[in-house]
C-alpha positions, -999 to +999 in steps of 0.1 A: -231+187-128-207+162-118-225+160-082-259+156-099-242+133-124-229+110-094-259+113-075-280+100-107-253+069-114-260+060-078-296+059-076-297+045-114-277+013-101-298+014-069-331+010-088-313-012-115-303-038-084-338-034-066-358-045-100-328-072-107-330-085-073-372-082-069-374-100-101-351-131-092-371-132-058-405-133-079-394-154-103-380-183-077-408-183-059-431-187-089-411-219-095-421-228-057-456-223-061-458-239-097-445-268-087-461-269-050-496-265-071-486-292-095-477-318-065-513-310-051-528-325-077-512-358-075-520-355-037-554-353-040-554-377-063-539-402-036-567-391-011-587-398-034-574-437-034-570-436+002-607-428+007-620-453-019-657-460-026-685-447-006-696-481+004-661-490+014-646-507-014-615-501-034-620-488-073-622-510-091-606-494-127-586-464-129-610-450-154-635-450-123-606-436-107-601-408-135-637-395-135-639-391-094-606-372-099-616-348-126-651-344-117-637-337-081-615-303-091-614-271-111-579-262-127-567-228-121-566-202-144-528-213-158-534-251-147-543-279-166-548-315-161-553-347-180-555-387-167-547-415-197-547-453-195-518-470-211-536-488-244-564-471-231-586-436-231-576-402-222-594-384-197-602-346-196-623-320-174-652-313-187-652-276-182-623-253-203-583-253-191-557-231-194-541-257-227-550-291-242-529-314-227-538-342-255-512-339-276-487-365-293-453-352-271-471-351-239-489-386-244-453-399-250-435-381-221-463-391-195-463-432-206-428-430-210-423-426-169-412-451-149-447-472-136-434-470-100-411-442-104-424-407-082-438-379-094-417-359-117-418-324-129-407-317-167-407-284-187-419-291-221-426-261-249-459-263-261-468-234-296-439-216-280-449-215-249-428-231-217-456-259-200-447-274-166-458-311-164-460-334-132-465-369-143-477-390-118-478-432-126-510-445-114-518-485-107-544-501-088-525-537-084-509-558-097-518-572-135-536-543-138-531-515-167-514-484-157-519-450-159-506-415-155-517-382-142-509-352-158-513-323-143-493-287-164-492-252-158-488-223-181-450-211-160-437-192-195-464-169-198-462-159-160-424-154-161-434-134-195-459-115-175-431-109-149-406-096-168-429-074-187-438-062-151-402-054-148-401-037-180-426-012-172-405-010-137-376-002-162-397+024-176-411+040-145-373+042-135-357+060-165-391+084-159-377+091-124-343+092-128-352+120-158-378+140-135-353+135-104-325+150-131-346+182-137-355+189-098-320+184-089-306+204-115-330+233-102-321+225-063-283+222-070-279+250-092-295+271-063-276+253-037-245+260-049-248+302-063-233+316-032-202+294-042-202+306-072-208+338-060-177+331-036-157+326-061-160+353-078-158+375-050-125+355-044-117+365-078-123+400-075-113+407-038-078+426-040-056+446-012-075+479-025-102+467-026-123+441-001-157+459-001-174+425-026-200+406-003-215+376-009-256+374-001-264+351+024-293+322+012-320+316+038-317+289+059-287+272+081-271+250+063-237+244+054-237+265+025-250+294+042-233+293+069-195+290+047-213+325+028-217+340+061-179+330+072-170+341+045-184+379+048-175+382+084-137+369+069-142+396+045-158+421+072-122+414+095-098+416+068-113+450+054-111+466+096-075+455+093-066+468+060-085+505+069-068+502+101-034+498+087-047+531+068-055+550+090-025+544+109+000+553+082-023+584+077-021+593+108+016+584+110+024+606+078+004+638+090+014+644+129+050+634+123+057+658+093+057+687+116+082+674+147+104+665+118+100+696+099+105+716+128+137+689+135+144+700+107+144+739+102+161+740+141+194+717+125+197+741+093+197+770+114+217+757+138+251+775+147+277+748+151+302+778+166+278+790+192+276+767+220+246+782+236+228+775+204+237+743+202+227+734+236+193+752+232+188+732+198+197+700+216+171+708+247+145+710+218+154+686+199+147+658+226+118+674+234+102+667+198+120+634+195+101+628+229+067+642+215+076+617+188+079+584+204+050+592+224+032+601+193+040+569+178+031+546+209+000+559+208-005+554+173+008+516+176-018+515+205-046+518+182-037+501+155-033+473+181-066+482+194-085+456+169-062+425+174-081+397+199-050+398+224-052+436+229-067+433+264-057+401+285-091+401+311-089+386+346-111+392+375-098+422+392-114+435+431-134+470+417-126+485+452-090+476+454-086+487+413-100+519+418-081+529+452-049+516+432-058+542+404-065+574+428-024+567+442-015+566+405-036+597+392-032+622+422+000+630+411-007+643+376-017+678+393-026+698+422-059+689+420-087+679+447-085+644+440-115+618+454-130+585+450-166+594+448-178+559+455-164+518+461-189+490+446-175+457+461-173+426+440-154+419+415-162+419+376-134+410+348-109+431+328-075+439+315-063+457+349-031+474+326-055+484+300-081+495+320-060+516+342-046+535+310-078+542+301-086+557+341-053+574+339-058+593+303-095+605+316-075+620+347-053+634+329-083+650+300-091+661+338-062+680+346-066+699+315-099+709+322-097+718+356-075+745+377-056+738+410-084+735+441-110+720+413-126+682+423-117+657+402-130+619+414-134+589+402-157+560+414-176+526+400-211+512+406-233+481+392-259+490+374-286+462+372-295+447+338-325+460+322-352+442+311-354+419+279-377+418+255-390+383+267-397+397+301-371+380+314-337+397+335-301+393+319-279+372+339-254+398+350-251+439+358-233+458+346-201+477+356-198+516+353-163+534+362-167+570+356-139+601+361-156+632+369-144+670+373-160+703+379-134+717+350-149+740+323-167+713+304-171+705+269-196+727+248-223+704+230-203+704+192-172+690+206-188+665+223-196+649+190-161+647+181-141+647+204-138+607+202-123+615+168-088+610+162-067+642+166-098+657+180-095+687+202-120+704+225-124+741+220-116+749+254-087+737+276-070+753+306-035+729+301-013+723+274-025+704+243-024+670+241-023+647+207-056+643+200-055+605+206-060+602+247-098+600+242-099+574+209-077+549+229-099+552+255-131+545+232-107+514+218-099+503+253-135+503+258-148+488+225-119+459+232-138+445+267-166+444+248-182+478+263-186+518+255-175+547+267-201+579+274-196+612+282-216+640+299-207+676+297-215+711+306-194+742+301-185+761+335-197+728+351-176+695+347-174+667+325-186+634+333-167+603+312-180+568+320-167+536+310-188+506+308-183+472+308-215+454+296-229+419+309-213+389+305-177+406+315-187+417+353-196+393+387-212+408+417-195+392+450-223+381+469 
């Protein structure tokens, strides 16, 4: 309301100074033409003179004079016009005028002006009504009687008219303000629901709960676009909040057993038996070492969302993956490969990306049995087809660890991405459950996906891709 309210006050004194200032223009310049129309009279009055007789000669009387003059003209439809001798007759057209100008007060204003004086301009009120005169003295010589021109126009009832005019302008206004009141009311009040809306998701929108949305209005203006903001803020703070969930879920259910069986082993422990105690000891940095790994696994993925989890700079795809083979052949006696080099270069978080090469050896590892191939390799894969017909800009770039292990049967492969999600079969010892998830987040944080194909007695297949816009093909 107060926007509407504002917006009305404005155009209200917008309107109010365009009929103020249109009527002061209208009503100066009728004074202009009213008394430029008057003047013309007494102009062609003097022609008139200037002309004289047919034959030549000068007139001889100004009632000659006065009958040429007024047979010569018709007044206008506001105009009237009168000639009078002193001591003498009073001359009118013969047709109708706009007023009479025979009339005690008019006689005595017009012989009352100076005999040589100009021709002067006076507004008189005549039944009320405002009557501009222009009294012109008239004399033919010398000794001879004088006389006056009167010429008057009707300058009240067109200023009447005008502001009557303005009135109904007046009118027309209030009308518009009202109707422009009602649409604005209507366009406001539906410009301005997703703030309220906003607002009361603001209101609503606690640490438990984030799920309130606000819907989105057609169209791309500001409002909509501060709605949509405002979902995607909505959209970030509820990841973060689940993550910080899951991560003290997961905290609370894979530490409870190292401590427990921390635990048990320091109740039962024998302080007297030496052997004991050095056994306990052997154990007890072996969970506290399961632990800490445990834990920096699970601060890896609840880092996993944050923008500077991967730090991406243009890394040599040759040079990367022979770097990763001299890093990964030692995990086991394994035949170790690099299946094939692409050349170029294409950009990433080297550290983050190796991690994620290094935990899919290591899946490997388990998998496989000493002799088995495990290799590794990259390759561009050109950009498919859009839907305009046109090619995207860049490939794309594929690294892949491969092994001829005994596979993964078709139901794990649907969870095995999961957190603390084990395959069925594995030929080493078990693992956390959370290699393969920080290697989907590792993934997911360039922007890309990770894939897997499997078949039991056969090998597993993992490939990680890095989609278009993050890869550059040396030419």
């Amino acid at each position: 309301m107060r926007v509407l309210a504002t917006v009305l006050a404005f155009l209200a004194v917008g309107l109010f100074v365009a009929g103020t200032v249109t009527l002061a223009l209208n009503l100066g310049s009728l004074n202009s033409r009213v008394s430029e129309d008057l003047l013309h009279q007494s102009a062609r009055l003097q022609d008139i003179v200037d002309q004289g007789l047919p034959d030549g000669g000068s007139y001889p009387s100004l009632d000659e004079l006065f009958t040429v003059f007024l047979r010569g003209g018709t007044p206008g439809r506001y105009e009237s016009v009168m000639a009078t001798v002193a001591g003498g007759d009073t001359f009118l057209p013969a047709g109708e005028q706009a007023r009479n100008l025979r009339q005690p007060q008019v006689l005595e204003t017009a012989l009352s002006a100076p005999v040589d004086g100009p021709t002067s301009l006076k507004d008189v009120t005549m039944d009320g009504h405002t009557v501009r005169l222009a009294i012109t003295p008239v004399s033919l010589g010398t000794g001879a009687p004088h006389g006056v021109l009167v010429a008057g126009n009707e300058i009240g009832q067109q200023r009447a008219q005008m502001v009557a005019s303005f009135g109904t302008f007046a009118t027309v206004s209030v009308a518009t303000l009202l109707l422009a009141g009602g649409i604005g009311y209507a366009v406001t009040g539906r410009l301005f629901v997703p703030i309220r809306r906003l607002r009361q998701a603001t209101e609503t929108t606690t640490f438990q709960d984030v799920s309130s949305r606000v819907s989105v209005p057609p169209g791309d203006d500001d409002v909509s676009q501060l709605a949509s903001d405002f979902n995607r803020m909505l959209d970030r703070l509820e990841a973060g909040i689940e993550d910080q969930r899951q991560f003290v879920d997961d905290a609370s259910h894979e530490l409870r057993t190292p401590l427990t069986i921390i635990g048990g082993h320091l109740e039962l422990l024998r302080p007297d038996d030496a052997t004991d105690v050095a056994d306990t000891r052997v154990m007890l940095l072996e969970e506290v070492d399961r632990m800490q790994s445990l834990v920096n696994e699970l601060l890896m993925l609840a880092r996993s969302g944050r923008p500077d989890f991967v730090r991406p700079d243009w890394i040599d795809a040759d040079s990367f993956l022979e770097a990763a083979m001299e890093r990964i052949r030692v995990l086991g006696d394994r035949h170790w490969q690099i299946e094939q080099l692409p050349g170029g270069w294409f950009r990433a978080d080297r550290n983050r990306l190796t991690q994620a090469v290094e935990q899919l050896a290591a899946n490997a590892v388990h998998s496989t049995e000493p002799g088995d191939i495990i290799s590794i390799g990259a390759a561009w894969v050109a950009a498919a087809d859009d839907a305009s017909g046109g090619n995207r800009a860049e490939p794309t770039m594929e690294i892949w660890v491969a092994d001829t292990g005994c596979g993964i049967s078709a139901e794990d492969q649907e969870r095995i991405f999961a957190r603390f999600a084990r395959a069925g079969v594995s030929r080493g010892p078990e693992g956390s459950g959370l290699g393969l998830p920080i290697v989907k987040a590792i993934a997911e944080a360039h922007g890309g996906t990770v894939r897997l194909t499997s078949q039991a007695n056969v090998g597993s297949r993992f490939v990680l891709e890095l989609p278009s816009g993050t890869s550059w093909l040396a030419s």
